[in-house]
C-alpha positions in Angstrom: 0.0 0.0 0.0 1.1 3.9 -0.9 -0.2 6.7 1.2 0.1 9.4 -1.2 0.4 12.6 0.4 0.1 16.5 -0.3 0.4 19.4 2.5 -0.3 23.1 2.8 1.5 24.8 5.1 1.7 28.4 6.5 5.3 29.3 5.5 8.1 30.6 7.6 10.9 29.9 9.0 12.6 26.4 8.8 10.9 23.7 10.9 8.0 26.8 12.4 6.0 25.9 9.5 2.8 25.0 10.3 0.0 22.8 8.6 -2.7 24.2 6.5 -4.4 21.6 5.0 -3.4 18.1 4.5 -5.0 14.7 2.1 -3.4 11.6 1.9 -4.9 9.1 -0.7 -4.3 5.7 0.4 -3.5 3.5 -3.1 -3.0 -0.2 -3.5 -1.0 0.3 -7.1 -4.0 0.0 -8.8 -7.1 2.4 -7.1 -7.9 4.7 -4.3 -9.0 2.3 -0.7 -9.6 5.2 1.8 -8.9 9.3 2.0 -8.1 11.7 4.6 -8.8 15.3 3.6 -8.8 18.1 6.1 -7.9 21.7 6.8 -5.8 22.3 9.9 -5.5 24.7 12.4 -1.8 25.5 12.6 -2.1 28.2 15.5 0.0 30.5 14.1 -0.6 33.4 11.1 -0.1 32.2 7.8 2.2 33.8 5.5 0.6 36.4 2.9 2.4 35.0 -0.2 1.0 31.6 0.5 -2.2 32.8 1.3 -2.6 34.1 -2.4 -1.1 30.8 -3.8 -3.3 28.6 -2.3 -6.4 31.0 -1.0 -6.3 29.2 2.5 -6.5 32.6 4.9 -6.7 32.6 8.8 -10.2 32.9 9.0 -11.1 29.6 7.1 -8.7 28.0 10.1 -10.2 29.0 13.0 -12.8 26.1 13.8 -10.4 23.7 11.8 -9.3 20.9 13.9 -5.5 21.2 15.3 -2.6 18.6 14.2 -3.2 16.5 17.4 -6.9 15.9 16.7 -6.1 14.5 13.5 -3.0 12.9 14.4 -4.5 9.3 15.0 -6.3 9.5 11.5 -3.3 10.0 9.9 -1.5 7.2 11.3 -4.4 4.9 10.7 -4.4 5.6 6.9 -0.3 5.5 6.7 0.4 2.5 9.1 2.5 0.0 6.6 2.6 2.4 3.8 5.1 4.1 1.3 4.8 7.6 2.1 4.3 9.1 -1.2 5.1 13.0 -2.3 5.8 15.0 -4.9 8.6 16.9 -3.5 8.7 13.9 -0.6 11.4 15.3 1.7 9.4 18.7 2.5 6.0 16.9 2.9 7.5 14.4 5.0 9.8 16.7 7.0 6.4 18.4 8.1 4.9 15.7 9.3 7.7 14.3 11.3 8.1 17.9 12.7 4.4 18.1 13.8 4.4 14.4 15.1 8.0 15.4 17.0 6.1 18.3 19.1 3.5 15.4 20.3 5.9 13.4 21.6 5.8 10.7 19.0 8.3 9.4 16.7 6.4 9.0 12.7 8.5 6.8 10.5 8.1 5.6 7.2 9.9 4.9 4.1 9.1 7.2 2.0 8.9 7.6 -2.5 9.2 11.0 -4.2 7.3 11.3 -7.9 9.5 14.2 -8.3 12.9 11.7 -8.7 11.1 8.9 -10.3 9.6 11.3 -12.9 13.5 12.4 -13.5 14.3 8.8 -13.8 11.4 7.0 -16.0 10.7 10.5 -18.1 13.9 11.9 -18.4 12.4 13.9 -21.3 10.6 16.0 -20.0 12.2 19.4 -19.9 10.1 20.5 -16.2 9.3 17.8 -13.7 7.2 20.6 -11.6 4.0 18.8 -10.7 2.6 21.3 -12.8 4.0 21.4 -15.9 4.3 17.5 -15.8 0.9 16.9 -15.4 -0.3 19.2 -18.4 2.6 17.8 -20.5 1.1 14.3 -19.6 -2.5 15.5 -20.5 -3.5 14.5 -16.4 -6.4 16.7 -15.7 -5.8 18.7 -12.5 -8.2 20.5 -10.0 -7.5 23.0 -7.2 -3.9 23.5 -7.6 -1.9 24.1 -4.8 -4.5 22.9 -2.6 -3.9 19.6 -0.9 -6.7 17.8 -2.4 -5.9 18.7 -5.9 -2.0 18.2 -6.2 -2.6 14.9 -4.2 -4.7 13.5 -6.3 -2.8 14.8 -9.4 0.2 13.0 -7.5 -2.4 9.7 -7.6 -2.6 9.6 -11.0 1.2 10.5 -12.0 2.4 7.7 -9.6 0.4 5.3 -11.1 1.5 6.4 -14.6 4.9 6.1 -13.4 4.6 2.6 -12.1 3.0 1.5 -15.4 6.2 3.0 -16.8 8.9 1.3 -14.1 9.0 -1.9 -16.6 12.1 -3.3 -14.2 9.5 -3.3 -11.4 12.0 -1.4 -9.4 8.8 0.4 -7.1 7.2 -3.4 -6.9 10.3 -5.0 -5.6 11.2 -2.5 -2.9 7.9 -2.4 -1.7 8.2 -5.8 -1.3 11.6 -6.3 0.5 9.8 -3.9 2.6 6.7 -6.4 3.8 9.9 -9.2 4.6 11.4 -6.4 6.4 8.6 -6.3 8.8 8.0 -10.1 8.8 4.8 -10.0 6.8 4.3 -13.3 5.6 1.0 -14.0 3.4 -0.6 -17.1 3.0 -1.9 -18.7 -0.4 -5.3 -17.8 0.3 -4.4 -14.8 1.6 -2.5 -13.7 -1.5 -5.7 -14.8 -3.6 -8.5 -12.4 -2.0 -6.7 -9.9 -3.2 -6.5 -10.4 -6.7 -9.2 -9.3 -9.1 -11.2 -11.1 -11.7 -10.8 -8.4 -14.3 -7.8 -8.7 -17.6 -4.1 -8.0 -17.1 -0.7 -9.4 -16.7 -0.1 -10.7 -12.7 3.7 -11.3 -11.7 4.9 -13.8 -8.9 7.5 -13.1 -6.3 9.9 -14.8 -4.3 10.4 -13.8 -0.6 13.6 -11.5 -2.3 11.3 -9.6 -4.6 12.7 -11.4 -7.2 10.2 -12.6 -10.1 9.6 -16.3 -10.6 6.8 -16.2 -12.7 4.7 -13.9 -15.2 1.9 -14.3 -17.1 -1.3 -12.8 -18.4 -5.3 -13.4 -17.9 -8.5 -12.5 -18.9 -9.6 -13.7 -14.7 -6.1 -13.1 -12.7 -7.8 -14.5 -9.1 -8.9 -17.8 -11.1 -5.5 -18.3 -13.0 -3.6 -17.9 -9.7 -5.7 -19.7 -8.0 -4.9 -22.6 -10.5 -1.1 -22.0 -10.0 -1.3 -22.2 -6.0 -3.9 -25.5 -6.3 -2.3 -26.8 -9.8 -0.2 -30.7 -9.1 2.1 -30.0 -11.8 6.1 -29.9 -11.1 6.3 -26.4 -12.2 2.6 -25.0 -10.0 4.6 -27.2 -6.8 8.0 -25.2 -7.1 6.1 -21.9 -7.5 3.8 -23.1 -4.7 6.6 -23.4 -2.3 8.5 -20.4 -3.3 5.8 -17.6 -3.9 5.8 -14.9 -1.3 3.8 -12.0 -3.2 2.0 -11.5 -6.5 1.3 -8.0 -7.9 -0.3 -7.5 -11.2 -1.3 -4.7 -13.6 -4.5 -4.6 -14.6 -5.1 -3.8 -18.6 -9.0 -4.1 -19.3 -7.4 -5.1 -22.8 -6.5 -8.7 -23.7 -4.3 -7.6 -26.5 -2.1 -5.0 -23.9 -1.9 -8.2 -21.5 -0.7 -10.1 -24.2 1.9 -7.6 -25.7 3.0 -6.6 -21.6 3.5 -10.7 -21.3 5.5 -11.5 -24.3 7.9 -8.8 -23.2 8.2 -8.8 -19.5 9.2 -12.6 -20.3 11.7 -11.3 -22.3 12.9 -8.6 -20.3 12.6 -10.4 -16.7 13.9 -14.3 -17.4 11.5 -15.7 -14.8 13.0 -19.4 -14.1 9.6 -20.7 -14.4 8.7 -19.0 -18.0 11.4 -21.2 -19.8 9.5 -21.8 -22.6 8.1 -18.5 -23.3 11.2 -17.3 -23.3 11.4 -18.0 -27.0 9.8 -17.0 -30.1 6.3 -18.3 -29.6 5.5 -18.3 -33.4 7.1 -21.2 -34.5 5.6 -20.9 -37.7 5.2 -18.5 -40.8 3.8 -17.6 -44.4 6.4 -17.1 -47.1 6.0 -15.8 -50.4 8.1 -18.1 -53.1 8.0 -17.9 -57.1 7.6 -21.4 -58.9 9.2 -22.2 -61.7 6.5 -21.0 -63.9 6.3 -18.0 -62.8 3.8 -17.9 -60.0 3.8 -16.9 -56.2 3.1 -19.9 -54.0 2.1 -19.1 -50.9 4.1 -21.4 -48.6 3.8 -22.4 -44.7 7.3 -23.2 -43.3 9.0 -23.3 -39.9 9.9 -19.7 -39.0 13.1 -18.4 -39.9 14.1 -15.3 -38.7 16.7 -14.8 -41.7 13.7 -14.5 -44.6 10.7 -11.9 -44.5 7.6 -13.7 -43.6 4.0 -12.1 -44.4 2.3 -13.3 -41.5 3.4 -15.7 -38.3 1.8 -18.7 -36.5 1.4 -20.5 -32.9 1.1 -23.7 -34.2 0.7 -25.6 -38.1 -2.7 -26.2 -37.1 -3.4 -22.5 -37.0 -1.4 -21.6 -40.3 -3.2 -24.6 -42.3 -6.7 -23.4 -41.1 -5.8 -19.7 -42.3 -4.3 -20.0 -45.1 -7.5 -22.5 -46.6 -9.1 -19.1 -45.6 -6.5 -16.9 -47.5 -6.9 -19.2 -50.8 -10.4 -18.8 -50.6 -11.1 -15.3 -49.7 -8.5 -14.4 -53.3 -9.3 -17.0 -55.1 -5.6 -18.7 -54.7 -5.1 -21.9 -55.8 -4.8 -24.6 -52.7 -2.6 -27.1 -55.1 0.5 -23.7 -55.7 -0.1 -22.9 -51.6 0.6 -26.5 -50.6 -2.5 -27.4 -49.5 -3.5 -30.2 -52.1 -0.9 -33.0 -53.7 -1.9 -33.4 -57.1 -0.4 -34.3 -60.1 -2.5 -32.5 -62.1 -5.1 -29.8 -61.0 -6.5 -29.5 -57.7 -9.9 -30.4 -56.1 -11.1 -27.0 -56.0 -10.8 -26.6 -60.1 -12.7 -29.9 -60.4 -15.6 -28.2 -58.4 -15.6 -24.5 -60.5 -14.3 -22.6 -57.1 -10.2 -22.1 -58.4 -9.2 -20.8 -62.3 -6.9 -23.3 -62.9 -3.6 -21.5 -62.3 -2.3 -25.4 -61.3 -2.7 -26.1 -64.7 -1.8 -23.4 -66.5 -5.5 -22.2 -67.7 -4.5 -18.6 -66.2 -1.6 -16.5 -66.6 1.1 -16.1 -63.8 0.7 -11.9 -63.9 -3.1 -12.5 -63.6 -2.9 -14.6 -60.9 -0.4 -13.1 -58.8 -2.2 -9.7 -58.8 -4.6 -11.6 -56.0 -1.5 -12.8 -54.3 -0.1 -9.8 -53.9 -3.3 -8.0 -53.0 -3.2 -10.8 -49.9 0.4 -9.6 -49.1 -0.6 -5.5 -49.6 -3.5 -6.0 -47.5 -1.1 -8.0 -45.1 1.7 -5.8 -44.8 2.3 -3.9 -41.3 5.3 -1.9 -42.4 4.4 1.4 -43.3 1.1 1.9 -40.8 0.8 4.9 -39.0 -2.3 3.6 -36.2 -3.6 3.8 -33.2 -5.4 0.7 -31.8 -8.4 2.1 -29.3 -9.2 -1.0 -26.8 -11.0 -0.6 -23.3 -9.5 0.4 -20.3 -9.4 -0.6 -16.7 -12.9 1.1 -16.2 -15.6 2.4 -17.8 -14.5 5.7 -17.6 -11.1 4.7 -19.6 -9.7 4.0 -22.7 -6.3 2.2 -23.9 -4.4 3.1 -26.9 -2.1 0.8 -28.6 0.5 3.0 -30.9 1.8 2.0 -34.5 4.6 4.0 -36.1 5.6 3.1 -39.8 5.0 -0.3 -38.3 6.4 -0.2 -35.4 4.9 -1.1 -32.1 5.5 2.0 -29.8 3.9 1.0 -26.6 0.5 1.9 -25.5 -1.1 4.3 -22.8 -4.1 4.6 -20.4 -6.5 7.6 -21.2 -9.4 9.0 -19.7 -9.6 12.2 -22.0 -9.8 12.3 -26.1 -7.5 15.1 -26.6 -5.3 12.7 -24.4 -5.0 10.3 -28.0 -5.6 12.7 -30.3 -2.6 15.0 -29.8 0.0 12.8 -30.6 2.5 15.0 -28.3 0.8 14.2 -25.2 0.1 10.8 -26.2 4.0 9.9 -26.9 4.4 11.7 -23.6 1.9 9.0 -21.8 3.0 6.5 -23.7 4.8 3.6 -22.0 7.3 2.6 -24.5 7.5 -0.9 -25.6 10.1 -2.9 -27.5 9.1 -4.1 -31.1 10.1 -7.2 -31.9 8.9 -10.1 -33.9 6.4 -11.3 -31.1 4.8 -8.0 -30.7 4.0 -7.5 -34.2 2.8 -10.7 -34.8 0.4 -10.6 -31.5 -0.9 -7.3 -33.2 -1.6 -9.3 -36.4 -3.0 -11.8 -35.1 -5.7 -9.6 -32.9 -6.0 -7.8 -36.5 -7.0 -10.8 -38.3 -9.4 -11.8 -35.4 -11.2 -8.9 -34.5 -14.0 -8.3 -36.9 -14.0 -4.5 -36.3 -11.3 -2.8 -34.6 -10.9 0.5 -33.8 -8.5 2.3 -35.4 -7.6 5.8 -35.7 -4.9 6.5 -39.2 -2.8 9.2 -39.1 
């Protein structure tokens, strides 16, 4: 758990400041679980340059409630939490100062947005809560009141965690729960998982990933790891100490977050997805007369393949639907042994470019309108999916066909000014994988939505 924090204070000297106004959102890494929001009365005047900034005077202070009354409510909603804070040093400073002249010692380990900003967008030319927020397209309320910038500090953190693809945040937060001896159960571990899409990852008791993997029902699918009799669901059984997980709303983002994080992480138990998972692939060959055969082969990563496979299974089935949807002869694609023509000419549904009866130029116009239509190369899209509520949208980005990475949006000026949405973006590796898992969610959707550009 974060407790994501913003205060108000009244200026002044160094360690005289006093509280203003104070809201702490307490976040799980993936939505708000409780709030505190209240003005304070600091008993002393506040400054007149901070009462312009953030319009809190003395006389809207007077019957607020004094740091000590609140004191136990704010211990209740930090108590084993990351402190989080833009700026976390200041915010935390304060509170250790007004805890310090109660008598009581407040502790935590604490994050600043304001350094992981400078780390994961090192782009940016301002990391001012501010200006990064508009540059990130965040909508932002009350500014420079506690409420607002900790909220706006909500939503940048858990940008910036979506963005953290080493898992960095996840694994210290985790050496952390070990640190204080906070050892889950199986069970206990399951009721907090959701039932909703995403990509869930399993720890060891060192933070370390053991496992990742992706579901449309993350609770169920763990809950077959932890009752699974299988070698591999026994080792992760005994060695599992946490699982976290990102929620996507889309399959195809799980699917894309998988493939990569596999790459990227090693898990010992993900051995076999480690490799290429399209084993096999569509390759255009000329005959010796002149025509392009369509041809399914093992994948080889030295020749340009049209289109990519899990399994030959798969790759038969489609291209019987490729020959048929052109008008491509099964016998020159490999799918009929003949010696003379082939079983679809017999029945009137193929020209007869087996047997000669129409030119190769003629024919292979309707192969290469297959391999036009098929081409990912120069597309310029963006791929609109759901989000992780109803109120949100995901954007999947294609640059001269090049998988980019994808973003979480709430707003449509969010994906339609390509500036902010490269900003948001959190950037993904193209590879072989990811553009055939883009493909292949192409092919099976019946209408996607896409926006050209």
């Amino acid at each position: 758990m974060y407790a994501i924090l913003d205060i108000e204070t009244t200026g002044g000297a160094f360690n005289e400041e006093g509280i203003t106004e104070i809201a702490i959102y307490k976040f799980d890494g993936q939505e708000i679980v409780d709030q505190f929001i209240s003005l304070v009365n600091p008993e002393i005047p506040i400054q007149p340059f901070v009462v312009k900034l953030t319009g809190i005077n003395n006389a809207m202070l007077v019957s607020a409630p004094k740091f000590f009354e609140i004191a136990k409510r704010v211990i209740e909603i930090t108590t084993d939490c990351v402190l989080v804070a833009h700026n976390a040093d200041f915010d935390y400073r304060i509170l250790r100062t007004e805890f310090r002249r109660l008598g009581y010692d407040f502790s935590l380990k604490t994050l600043c947005t304001v350094e992981l900003s400078k780390k994961l967008l090192p782009e940016q030319p301002s990391h001012s809560l501010g200006k990064l927020v508009r540059a990130l397209g965040i909508p932002m309320a009350d500014r420079h009141r506690a409420s607002g910038d900790a909220l706006a500090t909500v939503k940048l953190f858990k940008m910036l965690l979506e963005k953290d693809v080493n898992k960095e945040i996840v694994k210290d937060f985790i050496k952390l729960k070990v640190e204080k001896g906070m050892a889950p159960k199986l069970l206990d571990i399951i009721n907090t998982l959701p039932t909703s899409t995403g990509v869930y990852y399993i720890h060891n008791e060192k933070g370390e990933l053991i496992y990742i993997g992706k579901s449309k029902n993350i609770k169920k699918r763990i809950n077959q790891h932890f009752t699974g009799i299988t070698t591999s669901s026994k080792k992760i059984q005994a060695e599992v100490y946490a699982v976290t997980y990102e929620e996507t709303g889309s399959e195809l983002v799980a699917l894309l977050k998988e493939s990569q994080e596999i790459k990227i992480h090693k898990p010992r138990y993900n051995r076999a997805q480690r490799k290429n998972i399209f084993q096999w692939a569509l390759y255009p060959e000329m005959d010796k007369n002149g025509y392009i055969n369509l041809k399914l082969q093992k994948a080889d990563g030295r020749k340009k393949e049209i289109i990519s496979f899990t399994s030959l299974l798969e790759g038969k089935n489609m291209l019987f639907r490729i020959s048929e949807k052109y008008k491509l002869c099964q016998k020159l694609n490999g799918l009929f042994a003949s010696k003379s023509n082939c079983f679809q000419y017999t029945i009137k549904e193929c020209d007869g470019a087996c047997i000669g009866k129409v030119s190769p130029q003629e024919y292979n116009i309707r192969v290469k309108e297959f391999i036009t239509h098929s081409e990912f190369e120069s597309q310029n899209m963006v791929i609109v999916e759901r989000g992780r509520s109803i109120s949100e949208r995901c954007a999947v980005l294609i640059e001269n066909g090049i998988y980019k990475g994808y973003a979480f949006y709430d707003l449509n000026y969010q994906i339609t000014n390509m500036k902010i949405l490269k900003n948001i973006l959190t950037p993904m590796i193209h590879n072989r994988d990811t553009k055939n898992i883009i493909q292949a969610y192409l092919r099976k959707e019946k209408k996607p939505k896409l926006l050209k550009f």
